[in-house]
C-alpha positions as CSV (number, residue, x, y, z in Angstrom):
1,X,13.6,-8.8,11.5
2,X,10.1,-8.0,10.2
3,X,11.9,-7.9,6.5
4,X,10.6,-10.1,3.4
5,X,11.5,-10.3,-0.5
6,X,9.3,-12.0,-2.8
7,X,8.7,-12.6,-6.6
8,X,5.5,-13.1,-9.2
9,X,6.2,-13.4,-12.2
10,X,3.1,-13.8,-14.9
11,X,2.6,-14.0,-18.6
12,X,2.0,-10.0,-17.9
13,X,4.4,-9.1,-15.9
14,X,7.7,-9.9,-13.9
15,X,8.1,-7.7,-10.3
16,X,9.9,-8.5,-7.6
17,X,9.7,-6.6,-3.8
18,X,11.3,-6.4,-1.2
19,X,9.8,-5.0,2.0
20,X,11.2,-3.9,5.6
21,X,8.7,-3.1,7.7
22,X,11.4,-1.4,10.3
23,X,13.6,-0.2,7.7
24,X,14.4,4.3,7.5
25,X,12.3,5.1,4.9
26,X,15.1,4.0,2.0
27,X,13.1,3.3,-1.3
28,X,14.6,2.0,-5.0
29,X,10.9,1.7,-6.9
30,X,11.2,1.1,-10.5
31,X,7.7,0.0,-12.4
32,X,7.7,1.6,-15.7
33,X,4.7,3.9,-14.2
34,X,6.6,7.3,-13.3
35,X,4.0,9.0,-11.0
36,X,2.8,5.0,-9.6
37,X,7.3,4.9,-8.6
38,X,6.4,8.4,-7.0
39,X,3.5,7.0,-5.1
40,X,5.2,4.2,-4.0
41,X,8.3,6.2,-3.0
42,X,6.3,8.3,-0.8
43,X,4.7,5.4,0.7
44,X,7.8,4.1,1.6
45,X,9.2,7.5,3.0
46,X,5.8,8.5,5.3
47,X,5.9,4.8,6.8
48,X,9.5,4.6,7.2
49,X,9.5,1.0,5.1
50,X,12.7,0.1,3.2
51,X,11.0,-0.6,0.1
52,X,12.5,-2.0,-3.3
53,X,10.2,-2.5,-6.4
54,X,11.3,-3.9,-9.6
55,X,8.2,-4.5,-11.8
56,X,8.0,-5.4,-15.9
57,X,5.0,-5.5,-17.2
58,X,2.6,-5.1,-20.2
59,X,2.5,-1.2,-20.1
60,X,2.4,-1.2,-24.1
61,X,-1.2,-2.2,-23.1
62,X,-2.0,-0.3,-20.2
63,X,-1.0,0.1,-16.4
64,X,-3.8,-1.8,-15.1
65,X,-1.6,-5.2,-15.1
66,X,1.3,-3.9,-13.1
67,X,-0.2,-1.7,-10.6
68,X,-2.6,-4.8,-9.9
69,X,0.5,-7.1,-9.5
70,X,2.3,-5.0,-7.8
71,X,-0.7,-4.1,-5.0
72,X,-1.5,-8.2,-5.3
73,X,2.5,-9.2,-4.2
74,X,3.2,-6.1,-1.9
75,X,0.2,-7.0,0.1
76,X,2.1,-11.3,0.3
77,X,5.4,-9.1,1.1
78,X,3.4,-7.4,4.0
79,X,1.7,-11.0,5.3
80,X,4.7,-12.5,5.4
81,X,6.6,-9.7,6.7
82,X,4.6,-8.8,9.6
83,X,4.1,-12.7,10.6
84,X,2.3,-13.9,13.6
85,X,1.5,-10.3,14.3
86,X,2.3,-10.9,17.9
87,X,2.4,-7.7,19.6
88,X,1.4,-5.3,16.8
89,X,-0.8,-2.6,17.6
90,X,-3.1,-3.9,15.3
91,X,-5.5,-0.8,13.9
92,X,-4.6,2.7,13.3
93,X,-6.0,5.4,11.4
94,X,-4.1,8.4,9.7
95,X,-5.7,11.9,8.5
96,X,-3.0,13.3,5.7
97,X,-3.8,17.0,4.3
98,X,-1.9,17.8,1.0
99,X,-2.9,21.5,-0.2
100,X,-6.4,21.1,-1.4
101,X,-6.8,17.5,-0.6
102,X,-7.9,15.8,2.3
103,X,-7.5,11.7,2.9
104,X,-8.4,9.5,5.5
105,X,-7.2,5.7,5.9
106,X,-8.3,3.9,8.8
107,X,-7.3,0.2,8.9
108,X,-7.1,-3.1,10.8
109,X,-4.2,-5.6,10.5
110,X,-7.1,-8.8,11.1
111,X,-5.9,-11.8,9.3
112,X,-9.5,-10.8,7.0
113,X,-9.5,-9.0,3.9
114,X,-12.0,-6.2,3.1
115,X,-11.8,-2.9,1.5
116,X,-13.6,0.6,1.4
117,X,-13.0,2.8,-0.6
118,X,-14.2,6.1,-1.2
119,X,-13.1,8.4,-3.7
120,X,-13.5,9.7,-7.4
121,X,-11.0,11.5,-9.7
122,X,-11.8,13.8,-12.6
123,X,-9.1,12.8,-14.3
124,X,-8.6,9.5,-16.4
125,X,-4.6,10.0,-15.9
126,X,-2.4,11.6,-13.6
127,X,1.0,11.6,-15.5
128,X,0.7,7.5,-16.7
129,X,-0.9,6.2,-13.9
130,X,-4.8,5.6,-15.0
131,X,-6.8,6.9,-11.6
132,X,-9.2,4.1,-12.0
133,X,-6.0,1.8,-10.7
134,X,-6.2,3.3,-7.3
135,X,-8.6,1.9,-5.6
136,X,-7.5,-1.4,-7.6
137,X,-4.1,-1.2,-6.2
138,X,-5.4,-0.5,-2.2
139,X,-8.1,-3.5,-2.9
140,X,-5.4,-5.7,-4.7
141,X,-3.3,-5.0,-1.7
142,X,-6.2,-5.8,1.4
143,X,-7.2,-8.8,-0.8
144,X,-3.1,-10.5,-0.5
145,X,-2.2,-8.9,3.1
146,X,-5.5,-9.8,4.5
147,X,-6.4,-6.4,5.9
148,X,-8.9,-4.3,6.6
149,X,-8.6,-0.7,4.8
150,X,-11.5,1.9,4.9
151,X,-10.1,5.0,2.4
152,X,-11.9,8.3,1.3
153,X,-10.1,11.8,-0.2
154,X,-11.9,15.0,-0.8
155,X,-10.4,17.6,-3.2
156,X,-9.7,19.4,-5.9
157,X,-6.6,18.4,-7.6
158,X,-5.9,14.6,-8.6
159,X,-2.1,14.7,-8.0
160,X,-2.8,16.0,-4.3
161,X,-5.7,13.4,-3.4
162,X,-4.0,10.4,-4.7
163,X,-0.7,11.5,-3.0
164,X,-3.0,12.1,0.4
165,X,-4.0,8.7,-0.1
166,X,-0.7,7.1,-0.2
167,X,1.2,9.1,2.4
168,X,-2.3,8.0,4.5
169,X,-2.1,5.0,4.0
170,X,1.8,4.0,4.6
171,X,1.0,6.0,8.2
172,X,-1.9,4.1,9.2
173,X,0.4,0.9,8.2
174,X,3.1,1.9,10.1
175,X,1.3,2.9,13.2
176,X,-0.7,-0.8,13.0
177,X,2.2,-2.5,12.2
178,X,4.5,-1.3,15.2
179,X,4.9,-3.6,18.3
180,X,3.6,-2.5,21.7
181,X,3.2,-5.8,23.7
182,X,4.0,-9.2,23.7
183,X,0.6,-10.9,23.0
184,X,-1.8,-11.7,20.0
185,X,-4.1,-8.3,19.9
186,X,-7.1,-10.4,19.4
187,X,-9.7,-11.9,22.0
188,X,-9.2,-14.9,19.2
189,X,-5.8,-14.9,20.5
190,X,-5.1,-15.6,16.4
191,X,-5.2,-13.0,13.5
């Protein structure tokens, strides 16, 4: 069972995850950050994780803490979760249309961390999530799965590019995460 649950628990905040990376698509996300729960609910649903999030954290401040936490430990939940990645098809690439918007995640389950990421919102806010936090979240989360994740969205409407992104991204995961073989996908024969 690719399945994990893990805790971090800081002088800002207090989140706990649990992640299954073969799960239906089930989801109980509670972070304080309404529309950040909805992204991370339709993560969950596009790449057909069983995903809990329970997050506290300094909101009275802002949402920077807690959407950085929670990319930072969802991305140990994934490492651990996805193991020796034996057999895993490794890198995948998803092209996600909502309405207006347009997103494009391409990414590689390597054992090294990098991120690129490629968008701009007009917005400071959707709802309470601050947009500058989402290309902190998908960074956050490369940095602690050690991944590789290349991201753009073009559109018009905020809501519908940073949704792209998300339902993107949790398909590109999925299809990189599933198992097709038996071996190590690397000429390395490690990732």
């Amino acid at each position: 069972m690719r399945k994990q649950k893990m805790i971090r628990k800081t002088s800002e905040t207090d989140i706990k995850i649990l992640l299954d990376l073969d799960g239906e698509g089930k989801f109980n996300v509670e972070t304080g950050i309404e529309f950040f729960d909805h992204m991370l609910d339709s993560f969950a649903k596009h790449g057909r994780f069983d995903l809990e999030v329970e997050a506290k954290g300094d909101i009275g401040v802002d949402d920077h803490h807690t959407v950085e936490d929670v990319g930072i430990l969802l991305g140990e939940v994934f490492n651990k979760a996805i193991g020796d990645k034996k057999g895993i098809k490794r890198m995948a690439h998803a092209i996600v249309p909502m309405d207006d918007a347009l997103a494009t995640v391409a990414l590689d389950i390597s054992g090294r961390n990098y991120s690129v990421l490629n968008f701009k919102f007009k917005k400071a806010k959707v709802g309470d999530l601050s947009t500058e936090n989402i290309g902190h979240f998908f960074a956050s989360f490369a940095n602690s799965a050690k991944i590789n994740i290349n991201a753009k969205v073009e559109g018009e409407n905020d809501h519908h590019k940073i949704e792209a992104l998300f339902k993107s991204f949790a398909q590109a995961l999925k299809e990189a995460s599933m198992i097709e073989h038996d071996s190590i996908p690397s000429t390395k024969g490690i990732l």
